[in-house]
C-alpha positions in Angstrom: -0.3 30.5 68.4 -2.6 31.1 65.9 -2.9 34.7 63.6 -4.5 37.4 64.6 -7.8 39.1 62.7 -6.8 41.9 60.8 -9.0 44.8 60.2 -10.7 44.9 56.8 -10.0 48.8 56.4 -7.7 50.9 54.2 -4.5 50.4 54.5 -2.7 54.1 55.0 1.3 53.1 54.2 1.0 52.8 50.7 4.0 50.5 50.8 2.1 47.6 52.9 -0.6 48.4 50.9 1.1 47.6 47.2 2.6 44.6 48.9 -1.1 43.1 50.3 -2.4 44.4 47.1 0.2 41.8 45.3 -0.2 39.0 47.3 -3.7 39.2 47.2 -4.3 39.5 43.7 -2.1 36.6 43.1 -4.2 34.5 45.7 -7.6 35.6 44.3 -6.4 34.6 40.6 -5.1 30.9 41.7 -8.8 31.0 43.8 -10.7 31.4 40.3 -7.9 29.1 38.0 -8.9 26.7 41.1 -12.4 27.3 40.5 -12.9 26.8 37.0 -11.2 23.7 36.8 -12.2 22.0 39.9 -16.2 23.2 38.9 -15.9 23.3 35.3 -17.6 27.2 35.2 -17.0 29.9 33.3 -14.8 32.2 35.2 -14.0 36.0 34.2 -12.0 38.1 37.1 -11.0 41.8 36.3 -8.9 43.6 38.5 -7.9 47.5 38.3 -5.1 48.7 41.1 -5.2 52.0 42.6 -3.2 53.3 39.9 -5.3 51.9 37.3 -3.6 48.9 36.1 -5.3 46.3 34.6 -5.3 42.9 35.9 -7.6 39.9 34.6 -8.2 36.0 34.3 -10.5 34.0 32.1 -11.0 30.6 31.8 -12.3 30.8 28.4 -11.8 34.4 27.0 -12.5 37.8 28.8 -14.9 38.6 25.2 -16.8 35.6 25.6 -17.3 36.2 29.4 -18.7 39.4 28.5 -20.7 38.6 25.9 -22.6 35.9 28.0 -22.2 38.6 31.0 -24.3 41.0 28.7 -26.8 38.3 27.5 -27.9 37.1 30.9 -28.2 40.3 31.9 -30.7 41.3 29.1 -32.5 38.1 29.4 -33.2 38.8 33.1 -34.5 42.5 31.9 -36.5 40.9 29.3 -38.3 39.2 31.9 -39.4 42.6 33.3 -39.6 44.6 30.3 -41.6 43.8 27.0 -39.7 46.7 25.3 -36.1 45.5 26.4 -37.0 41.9 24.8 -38.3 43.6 21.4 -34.3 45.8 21.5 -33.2 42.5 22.3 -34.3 40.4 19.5 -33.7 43.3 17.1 -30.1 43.9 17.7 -29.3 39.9 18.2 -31.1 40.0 14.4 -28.5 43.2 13.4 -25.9 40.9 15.0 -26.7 37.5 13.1 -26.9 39.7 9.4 -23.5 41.3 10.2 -22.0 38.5 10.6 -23.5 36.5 7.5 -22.3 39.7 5.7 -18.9 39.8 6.9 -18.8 35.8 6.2 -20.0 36.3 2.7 -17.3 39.2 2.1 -14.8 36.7 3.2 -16.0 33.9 1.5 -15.7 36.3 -2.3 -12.7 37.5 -1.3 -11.3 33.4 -0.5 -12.6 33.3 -4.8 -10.6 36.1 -5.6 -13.7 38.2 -6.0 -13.5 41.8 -4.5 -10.1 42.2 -3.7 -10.4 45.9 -4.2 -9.8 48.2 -1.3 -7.6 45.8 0.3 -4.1 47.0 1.4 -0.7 44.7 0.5 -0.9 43.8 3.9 -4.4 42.6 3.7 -3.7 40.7 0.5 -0.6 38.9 1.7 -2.5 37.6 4.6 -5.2 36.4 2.9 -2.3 35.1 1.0 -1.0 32.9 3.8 -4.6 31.8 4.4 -4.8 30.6 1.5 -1.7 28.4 1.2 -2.6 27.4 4.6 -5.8 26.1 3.3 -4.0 24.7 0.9 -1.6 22.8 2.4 -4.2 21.3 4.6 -5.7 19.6 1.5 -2.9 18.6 -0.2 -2.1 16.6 3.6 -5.6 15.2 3.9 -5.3 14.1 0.0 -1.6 12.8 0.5 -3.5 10.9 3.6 -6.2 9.4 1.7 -4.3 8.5 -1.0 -1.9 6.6 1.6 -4.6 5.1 3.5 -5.6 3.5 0.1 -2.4 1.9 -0.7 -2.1 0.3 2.1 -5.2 -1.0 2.0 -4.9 -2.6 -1.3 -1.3 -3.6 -0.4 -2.9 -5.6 2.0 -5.8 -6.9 -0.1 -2.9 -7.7 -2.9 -1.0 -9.7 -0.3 -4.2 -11.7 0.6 -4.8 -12.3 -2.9 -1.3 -13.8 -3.2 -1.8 -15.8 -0.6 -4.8 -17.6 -1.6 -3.4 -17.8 -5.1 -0.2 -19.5 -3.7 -2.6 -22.2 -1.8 -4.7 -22.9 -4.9 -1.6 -23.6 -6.9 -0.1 -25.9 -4.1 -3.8 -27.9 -4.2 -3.5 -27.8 -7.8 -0.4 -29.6 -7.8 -1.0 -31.9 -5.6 -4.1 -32.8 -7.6 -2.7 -33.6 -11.0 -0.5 -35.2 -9.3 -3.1 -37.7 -7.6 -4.6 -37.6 -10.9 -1.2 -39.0 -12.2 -1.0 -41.5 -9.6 -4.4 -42.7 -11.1 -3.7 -42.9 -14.7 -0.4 -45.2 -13.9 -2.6 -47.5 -11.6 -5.2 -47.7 -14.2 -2.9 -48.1 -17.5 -0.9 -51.1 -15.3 -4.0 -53.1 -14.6 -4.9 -52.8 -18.5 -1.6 -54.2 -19.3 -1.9 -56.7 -17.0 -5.0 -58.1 -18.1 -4.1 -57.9 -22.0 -1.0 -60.0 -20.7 -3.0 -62.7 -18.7 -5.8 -62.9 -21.9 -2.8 -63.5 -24.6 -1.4 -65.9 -22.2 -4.5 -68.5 -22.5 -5.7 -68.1 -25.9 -5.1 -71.4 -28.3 -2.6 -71.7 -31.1 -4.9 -73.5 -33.6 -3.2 -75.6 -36.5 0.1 -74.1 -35.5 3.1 -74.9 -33.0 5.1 -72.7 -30.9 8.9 -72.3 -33.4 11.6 -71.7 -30.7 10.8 -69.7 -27.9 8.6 -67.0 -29.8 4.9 -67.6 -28.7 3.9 -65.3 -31.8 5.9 -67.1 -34.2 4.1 -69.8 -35.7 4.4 -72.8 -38.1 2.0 -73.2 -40.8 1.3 -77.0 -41.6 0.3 -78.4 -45.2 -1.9 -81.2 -45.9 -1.2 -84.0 -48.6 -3.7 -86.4 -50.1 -4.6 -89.4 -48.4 -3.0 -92.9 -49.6 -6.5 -94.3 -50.7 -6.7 -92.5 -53.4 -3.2 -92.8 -54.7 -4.2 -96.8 -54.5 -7.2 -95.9 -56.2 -5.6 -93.9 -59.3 -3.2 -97.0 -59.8 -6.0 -99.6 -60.4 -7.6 -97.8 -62.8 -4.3 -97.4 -64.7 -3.8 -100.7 -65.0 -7.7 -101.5 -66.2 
């Protein structure tokens, strides 16, 4: 069996009317969390009970809600009133120079430049800011500065690498190279050794079993002329 309709009036006993009050200010608030995630809008919900509490959600901020509240609404009267637009522009322009004023207050103040009329509470939270900027630098630096050591770490490791190929190439060269020169120097010797072997002794004989030692032979006078040298004698 389904619920009955219920009256949309007052509700007289102020006891069922605090307790729908509740429930339905609780339902109303999911409805708009429920409405500015599901649709992505902006959502600002202000509520005020009968005894002048304040309830309210925003999806963003209730200030910015009412800001852009305020600015639609004075775009729509500009569009109906020439005067309106002019009071527009002109206190959007008092806005914009405030704020580059208070910005540039700030910013001497961040130097350590007008520090007058400030209260110790002022200063020590300007203070804070300060080493709060601070520290922020000193991480980003600290960052950097880590980012680039690691970075030439790994370039350094690179480099050892490739170093630690060339030197194994290099080795392996000379030692080809080696390899080479003792083929080379063994087929010199070799032919030195076969050339020696057939070259003739002349006017000379082998002594023992040194081929470099050799026997020099002397050459007398031939009998004829002995013969000769005794006939004359006896003439």
């Amino acid at each position: 069996m389904g619920r009955g309709k219920i009256v949309i009036r007052r509700i007289d006993n102020s006891t069922s009317r605090q307790v729908t009050f509740s429930k339905r200010r609780k339902g109303l608030i999911k409805k708009a969390k429920e409405l500015a995630i599901l649709c992505d809008a902006e959502v600002g919900l202000m509520i005020y009970s009968s005894t002048g509490k304040l309830y309210e959600y925003a999806s963003t901020s209730m200030k910015s809600v009412i800001e852009r509240y305020n600015i639609s609404k004075e775009a729509h009267q500009q569009r109906t009133n020439p005067e309106s637009e002019v009071k527009f522009w002109q206190r959007e322009a008092e806005i914009l120079r405030q704020q580059i004023q208070n910005l540039q207050e700030n910013h001497r103040q961040l130097m350590g430049e007008q520090l007058y009329g400030l209260s110790v509470r002022n200063l020590q939270d300007l203070e804070n800011q300060l080493e709060m900027s601070l520290q922020g630098v000193r991480m980003k630096k600290e960052q950097i500065l880590t980012d680039e050591i690691q970075e030439l770490n790994r370039k350094g490791n690179i480099i050892h690498q490739e170093n630690v190929e060339l030197y194994k190439k290099v080795n392996l060269i000379q030692q080809e190279n080696t390899q080479l020169c003792k083929k080379v120097y063994d087929t010199a010797d070799m032919a030195t050794t076969s050339k020696n072997a057939f070259v003739p002794l002349p006017y000379g004989i082998h002594a023992g079993g040194d081929p470099y030692a050799f026997i020099q032979l002397q050459l007398s006078q031939p009998e004829q002329e002995a013969c000769e040298t005794s006939g004359s004698a006896t003439k």
